[in-house]
C-alpha positions in Angstrom: 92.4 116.4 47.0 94.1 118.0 44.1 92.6 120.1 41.5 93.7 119.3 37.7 95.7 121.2 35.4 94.9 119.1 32.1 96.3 119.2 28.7 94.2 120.1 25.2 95.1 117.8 22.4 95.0 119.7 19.3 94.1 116.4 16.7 93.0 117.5 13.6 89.6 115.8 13.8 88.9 118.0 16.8 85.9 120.3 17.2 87.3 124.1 17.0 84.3 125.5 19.5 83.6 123.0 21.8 85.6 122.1 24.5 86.4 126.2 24.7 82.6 126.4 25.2 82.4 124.0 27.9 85.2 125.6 29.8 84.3 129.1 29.1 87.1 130.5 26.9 87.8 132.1 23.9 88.4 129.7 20.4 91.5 129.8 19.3 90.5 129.1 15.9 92.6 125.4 16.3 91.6 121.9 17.1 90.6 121.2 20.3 90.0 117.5 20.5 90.2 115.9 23.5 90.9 117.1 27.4 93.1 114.4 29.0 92.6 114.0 33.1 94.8 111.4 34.5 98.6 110.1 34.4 98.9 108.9 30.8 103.0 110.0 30.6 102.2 111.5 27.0 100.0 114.5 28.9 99.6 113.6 32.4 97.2 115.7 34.4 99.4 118.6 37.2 98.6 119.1 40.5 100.0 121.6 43.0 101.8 118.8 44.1 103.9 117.4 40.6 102.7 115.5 37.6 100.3 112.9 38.7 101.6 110.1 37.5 105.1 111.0 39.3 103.2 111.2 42.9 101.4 108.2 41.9 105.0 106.6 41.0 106.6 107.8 44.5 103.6 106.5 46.3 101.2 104.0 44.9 99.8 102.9 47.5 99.1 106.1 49.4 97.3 107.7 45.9 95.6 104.6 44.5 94.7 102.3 48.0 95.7 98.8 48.2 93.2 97.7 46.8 94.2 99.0 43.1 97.6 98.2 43.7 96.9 94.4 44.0 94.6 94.4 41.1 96.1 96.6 38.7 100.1 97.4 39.8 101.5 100.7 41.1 99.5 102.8 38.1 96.1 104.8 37.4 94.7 101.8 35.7 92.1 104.6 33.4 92.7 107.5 31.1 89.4 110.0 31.3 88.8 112.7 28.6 86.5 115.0 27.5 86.2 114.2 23.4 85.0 116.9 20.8 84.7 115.4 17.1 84.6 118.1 14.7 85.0 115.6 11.9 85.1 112.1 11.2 88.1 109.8 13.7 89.4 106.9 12.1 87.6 103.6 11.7 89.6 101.0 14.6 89.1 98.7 17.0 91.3 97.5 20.4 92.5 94.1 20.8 91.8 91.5 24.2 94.2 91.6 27.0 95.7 88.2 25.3 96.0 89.6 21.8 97.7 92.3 23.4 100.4 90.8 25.7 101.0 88.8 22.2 101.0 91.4 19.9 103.2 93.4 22.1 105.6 90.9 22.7 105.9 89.8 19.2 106.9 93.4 18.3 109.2 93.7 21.0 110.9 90.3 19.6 111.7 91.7 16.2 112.6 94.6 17.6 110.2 97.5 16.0 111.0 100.4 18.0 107.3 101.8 19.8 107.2 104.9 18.1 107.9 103.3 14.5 104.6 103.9 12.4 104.1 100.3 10.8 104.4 99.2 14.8 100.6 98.4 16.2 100.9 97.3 19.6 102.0 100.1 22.0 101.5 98.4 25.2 100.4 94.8 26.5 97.4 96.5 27.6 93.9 95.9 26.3 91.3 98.9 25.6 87.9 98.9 26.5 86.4 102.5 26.4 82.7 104.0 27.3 82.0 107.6 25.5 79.2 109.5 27.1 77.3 111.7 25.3 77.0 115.4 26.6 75.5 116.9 23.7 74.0 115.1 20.7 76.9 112.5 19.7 77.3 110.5 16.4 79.4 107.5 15.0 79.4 103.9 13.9 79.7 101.1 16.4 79.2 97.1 15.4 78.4 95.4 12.7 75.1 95.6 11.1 73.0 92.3 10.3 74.8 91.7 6.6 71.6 91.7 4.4 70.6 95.5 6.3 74.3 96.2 5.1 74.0 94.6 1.8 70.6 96.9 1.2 72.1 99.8 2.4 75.2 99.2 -0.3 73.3 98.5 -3.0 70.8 101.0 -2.2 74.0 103.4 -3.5 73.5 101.9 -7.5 77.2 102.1 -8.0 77.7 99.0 -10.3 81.5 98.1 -8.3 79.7 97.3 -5.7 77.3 95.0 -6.2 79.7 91.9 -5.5 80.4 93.1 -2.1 76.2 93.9 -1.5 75.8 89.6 -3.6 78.9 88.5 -0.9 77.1 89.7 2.3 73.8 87.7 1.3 75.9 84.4 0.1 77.4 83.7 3.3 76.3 82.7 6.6 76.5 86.0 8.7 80.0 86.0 10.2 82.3 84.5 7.0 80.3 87.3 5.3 81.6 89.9 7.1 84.9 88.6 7.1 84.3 88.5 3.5 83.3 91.7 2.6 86.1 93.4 5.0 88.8 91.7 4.0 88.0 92.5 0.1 87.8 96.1 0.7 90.7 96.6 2.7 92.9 94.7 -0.3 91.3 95.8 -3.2 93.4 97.5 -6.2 93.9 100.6 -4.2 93.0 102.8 -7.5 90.1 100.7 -8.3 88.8 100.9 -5.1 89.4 104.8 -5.1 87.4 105.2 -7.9 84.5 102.9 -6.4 84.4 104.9 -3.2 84.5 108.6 -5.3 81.2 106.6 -7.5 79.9 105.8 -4.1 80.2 109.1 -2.4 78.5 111.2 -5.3 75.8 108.9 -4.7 75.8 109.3 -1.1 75.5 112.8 -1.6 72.7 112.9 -4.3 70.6 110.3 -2.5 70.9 111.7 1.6 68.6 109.6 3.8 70.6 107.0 4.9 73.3 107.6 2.7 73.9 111.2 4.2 76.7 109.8 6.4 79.0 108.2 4.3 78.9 111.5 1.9 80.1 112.9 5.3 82.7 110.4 5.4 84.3 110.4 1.8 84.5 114.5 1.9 87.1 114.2 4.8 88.5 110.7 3.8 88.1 111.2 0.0 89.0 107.5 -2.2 89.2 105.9 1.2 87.8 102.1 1.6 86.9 103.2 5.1 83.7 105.1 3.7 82.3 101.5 2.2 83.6 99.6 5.5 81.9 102.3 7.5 78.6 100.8 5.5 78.9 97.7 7.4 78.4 98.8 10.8 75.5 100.3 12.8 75.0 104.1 12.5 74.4 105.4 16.1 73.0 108.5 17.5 73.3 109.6 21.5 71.5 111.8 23.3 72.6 113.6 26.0 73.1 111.2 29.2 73.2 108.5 27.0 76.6 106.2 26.3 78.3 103.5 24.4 80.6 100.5 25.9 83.0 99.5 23.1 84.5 95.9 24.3 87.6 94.2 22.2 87.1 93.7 18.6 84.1 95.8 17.8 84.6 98.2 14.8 83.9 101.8 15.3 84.3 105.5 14.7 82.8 108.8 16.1 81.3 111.3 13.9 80.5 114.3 15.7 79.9 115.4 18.6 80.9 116.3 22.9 81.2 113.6 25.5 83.1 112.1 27.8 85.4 109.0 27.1 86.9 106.8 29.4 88.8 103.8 28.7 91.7 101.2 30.5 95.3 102.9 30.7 96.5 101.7 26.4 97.4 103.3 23.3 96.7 99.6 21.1 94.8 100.6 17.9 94.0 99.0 15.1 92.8 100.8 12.0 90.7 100.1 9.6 89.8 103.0 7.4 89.2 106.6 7.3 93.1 107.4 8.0 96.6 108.0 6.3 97.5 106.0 8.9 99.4 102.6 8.9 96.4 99.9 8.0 97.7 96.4 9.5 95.1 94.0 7.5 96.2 90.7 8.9 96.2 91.6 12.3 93.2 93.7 11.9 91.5 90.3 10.7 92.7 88.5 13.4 91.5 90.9 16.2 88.2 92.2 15.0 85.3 90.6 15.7 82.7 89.8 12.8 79.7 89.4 15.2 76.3 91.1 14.3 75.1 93.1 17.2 73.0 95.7 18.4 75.2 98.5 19.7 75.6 98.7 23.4 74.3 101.8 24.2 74.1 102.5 27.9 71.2 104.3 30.1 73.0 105.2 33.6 71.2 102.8 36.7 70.6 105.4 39.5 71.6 104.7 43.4 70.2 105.4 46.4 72.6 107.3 46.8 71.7 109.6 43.9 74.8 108.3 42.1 73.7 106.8 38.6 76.3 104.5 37.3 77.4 103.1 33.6 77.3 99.5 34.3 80.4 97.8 32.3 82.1 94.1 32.4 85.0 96.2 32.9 87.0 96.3 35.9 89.8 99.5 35.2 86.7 102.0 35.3 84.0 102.7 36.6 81.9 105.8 35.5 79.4 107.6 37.2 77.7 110.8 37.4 75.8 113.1 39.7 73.2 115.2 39.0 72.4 117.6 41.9 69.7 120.3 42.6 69.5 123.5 44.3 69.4 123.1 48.1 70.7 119.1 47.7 72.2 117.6 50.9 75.5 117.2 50.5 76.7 113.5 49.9 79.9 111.7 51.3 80.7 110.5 47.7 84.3 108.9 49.6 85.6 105.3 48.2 88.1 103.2 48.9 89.6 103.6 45.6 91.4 106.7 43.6 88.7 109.0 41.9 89.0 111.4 38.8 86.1 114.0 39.4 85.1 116.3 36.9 82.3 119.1 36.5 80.3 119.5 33.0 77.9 121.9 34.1 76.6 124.2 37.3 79.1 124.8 39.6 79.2 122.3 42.2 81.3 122.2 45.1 83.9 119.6 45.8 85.3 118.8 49.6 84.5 122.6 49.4 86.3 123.8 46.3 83.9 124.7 43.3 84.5 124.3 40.3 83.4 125.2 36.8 82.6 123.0 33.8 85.5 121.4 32.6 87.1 122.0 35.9 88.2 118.6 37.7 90.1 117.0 40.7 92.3 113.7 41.5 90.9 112.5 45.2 93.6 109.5 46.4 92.4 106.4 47.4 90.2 106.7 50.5 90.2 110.3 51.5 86.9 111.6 52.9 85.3 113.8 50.1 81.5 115.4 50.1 79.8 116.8 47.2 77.7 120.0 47.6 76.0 122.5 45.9 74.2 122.5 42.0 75.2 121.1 39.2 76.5 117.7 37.0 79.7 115.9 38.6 80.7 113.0 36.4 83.3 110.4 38.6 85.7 107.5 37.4 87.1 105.5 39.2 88.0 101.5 39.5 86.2 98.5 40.5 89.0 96.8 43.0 
């Protein structure tokens, strides 16, 4: 077992308070939006033993089991983070595992280098992610059935958009959607600006509803991402609670603390709500124009007094464990390699406590019991 030393990302978008408040230090006054724990090379977790994705490079087999290897190849197949929105993060979605061994390989072909800013695919990877709420968590996930989005647009009274709110009621559901995206995202970009300023003020004066997309439109002022944003469902976790976010569903987090976890890619697609590189064509191509209801999670508990995020995803696998005073301690060993991290208490791990925030990398198959108070969140692999 080896206890983490993980890096802070300082994004802009990050909370300033609250990942210093779950690990018990001081605010530095700067961004401190996401935790990583694993062997992502752009900030891979340190042990007392090296970088962990340089021990899991000089022995795959030996940190991951066999079983990963076979499935996934000599590499920690999940990134795991604690996330802390401060502010809006920009509206995107994640190809398929096809669109991204495509996409990837195109871009290798005409040789954009990876770190150029027009490039979109990273990696052949797909990326599926799950965010679990740890306090009350916000943002936008799916698409909305188009006449509830059409109501909610021209609900706003702002005259420019009324042929977007006629479009969404003129088309069977999916070409709608299509529709109405693709219109936003290549409208006159001054035009549009002025629309979304129009809509914002009315955001603002109406609340309701509407309060969210004011929200929007004060960090991403003249940005089509605020009307987008009106497209998909507005969602609210409670603590415990968490969303699965497959390929092709549009979304964005608001505000909020949880923990994320997701397959081992950097592929984004954006569509909004960013100075960022805004690939329409292959954003049409990947996304997904389905109406659904969010797929927002409720963990299944265990005999074993492990309650588990059930996914269609096979990279990760999150769980968590909520112990009590005077609990039994539990032989939480597994064949596979496991990321565990603490978020509140201070529960003991193979005998080494640790504090919230405070985590651990146990390789593949080495006995491990959990003791003492407190919540233990695990992720691991299904292999």
């Amino acid at each position: 077992m080896d206890r983490l030393v993980n890096t802070v990302r300082p994004y802009a978008w990050g909370s300033t308070t609250a990942i210093p408040e779950l690990l018990g230090t001081t605010p530095t006054g700067e961004p401190q939006a996401e935790l990583w724990m694993g062997a992502h090379p752009g900030a891979p977790s340190r042990t007392g033993r090296g970088a962990l994705n340089l021990l899991i490079d000089a022995d795959p087999v030996r940190e991951l089991g066999e079983r990963t290897v076979e499935k996934f190849g000599p590499r920690l197949p999940f990134l795991f983070k604690v996330l802390a929105a401060g502010a809006p993060l920009s509206l995107q979605v994640h190809p398929d595992l096809e669109q991204a061994r495509a996409g990837f390989a195109a871009e290798e072909a005409a040789g954009i280098p990876v770190d150029a800013p027009h490039r979109t695919y990273k990696d052949a990877n797909h990326k599926p992610e799950l965010i679990c709420a740890l306090t009350p968590f916000e943002g936008f996930c799916g698409f909305r059935a188009p006449a509830r989005a059409a109501d909610l647009i021209a609900g706003l009274g702002v005259d420019s958009l009324k042929p977007y709110a006629d479009l969404l009621l003129a088309h069977p559901e999916e070409a709608a959607l299509r529709e109405v995206l693709t219109a936003l995202l290549t409208a006159d970009p001054e035009e549009m600006a002025h629309t979304v300023t129009e809509a914002a003020e009315a955001a603002d004066r109406l609340g309701g509803a509407h309060a969210p997309y004011a929200t929007l439109a004060h960090h991403y002022p003249r940005d089509p991402g605020v009307v987008a944003a009106m497209l998909l469902h507005h969602v609210r976790l409670q603590p415990g609670e968490a969303l699965y976010l497959g390929a092709g569903v549009p979304h964005a987090y608001l505000d909020g603390l949880g923990v994320e976890i997701m397959a081992n890619s950097d592929n984004v697609l954006r569509c909004g709500l960013t100075p960022k590189h805004v690939d329409v064509p292959e954003l049409l191509r990947v996304v997904r124009f389905e109406p659904a209801d969010p797929a927002v999670l409720r963990p299944e508990a265990s005999p074993e007094g492990e309650e588990v995020y059930e996914t269609p995803t096979d990279e990760f696998r999150l769980s968590r464990f909520v112990r009590a005073e005077g609990a039994a301690p539990a032989d939480i060993t597994v064949p596979t390699p496991q990321v565990l991290l603490a978020v509140a208490g201070r529960p003991q791990v193979g005998g080494t406590a640790l504090s919230p925030g405070e985590s651990v990398f146990v390789p593949a198959g080495e006995g491990i019991h959990l003791s003492g108070a407190g919540t233990v969140f695990r992720a691991t692999v299904v292999a």
